[in-house]
C-alpha positions in Angstrom: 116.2 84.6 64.6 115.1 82.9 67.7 117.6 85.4 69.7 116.6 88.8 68.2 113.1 87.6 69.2 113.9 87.4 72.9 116.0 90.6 72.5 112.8 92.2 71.0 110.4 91.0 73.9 112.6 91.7 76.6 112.8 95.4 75.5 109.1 95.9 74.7 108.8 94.4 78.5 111.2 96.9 79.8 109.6 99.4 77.9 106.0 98.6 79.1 107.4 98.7 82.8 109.1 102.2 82.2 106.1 103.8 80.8 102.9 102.3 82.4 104.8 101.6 85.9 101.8 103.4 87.5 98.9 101.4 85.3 100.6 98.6 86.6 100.3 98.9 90.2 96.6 99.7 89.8 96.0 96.8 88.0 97.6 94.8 91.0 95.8 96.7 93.6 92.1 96.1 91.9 93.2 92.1 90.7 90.9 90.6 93.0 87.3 91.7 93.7 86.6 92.8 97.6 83.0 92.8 97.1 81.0 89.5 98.0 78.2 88.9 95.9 75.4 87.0 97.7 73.0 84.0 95.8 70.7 86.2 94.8 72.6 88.9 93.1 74.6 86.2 91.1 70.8 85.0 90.1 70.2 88.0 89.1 72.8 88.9 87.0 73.0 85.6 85.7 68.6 86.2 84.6 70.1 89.4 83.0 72.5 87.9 80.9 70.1 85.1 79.4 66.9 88.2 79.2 70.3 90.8 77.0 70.8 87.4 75.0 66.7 86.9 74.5 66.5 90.3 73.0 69.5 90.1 70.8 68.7 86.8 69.2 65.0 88.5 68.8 66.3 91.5 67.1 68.3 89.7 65.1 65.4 86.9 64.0 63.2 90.6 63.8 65.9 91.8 61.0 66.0 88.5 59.3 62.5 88.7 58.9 62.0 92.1 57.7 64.9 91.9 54.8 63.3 89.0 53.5 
């Protein structure tokens, strides 16, 4: 069992090579990021994520609220 398993994986792996050989090489060409961020855009973005969950826990609490 443990053999056609292996046999299975290494074709869907060849498979997946043939057919998205292009996909691929994009995704190892973007990997790593070449923009820096500075402080205050990491701020920023880290304010935006906590203000995005603020209103989804207050539309959620909103909806509670109104069905009951």
């Amino acid at each position: 069992m443990v053999k056609n398993t292996n046999i299975i994986k290494k074709q869907l792996k060849d498979f997946y090579e043939q057919h998205f050989e292009r996909i691929i090489e994009i995704n190892e060409k973007y990997s790593k990021p070449r923009i820096e961020m500075s402080p205050a855009v990491k701020l920023s973005l880290v304010a935006l994520r906590f203000y995005l969950l603020f209103l989804v826990v207050l539309l959620v609490y909103k909806f509670t609220t109104l069905i009951h």
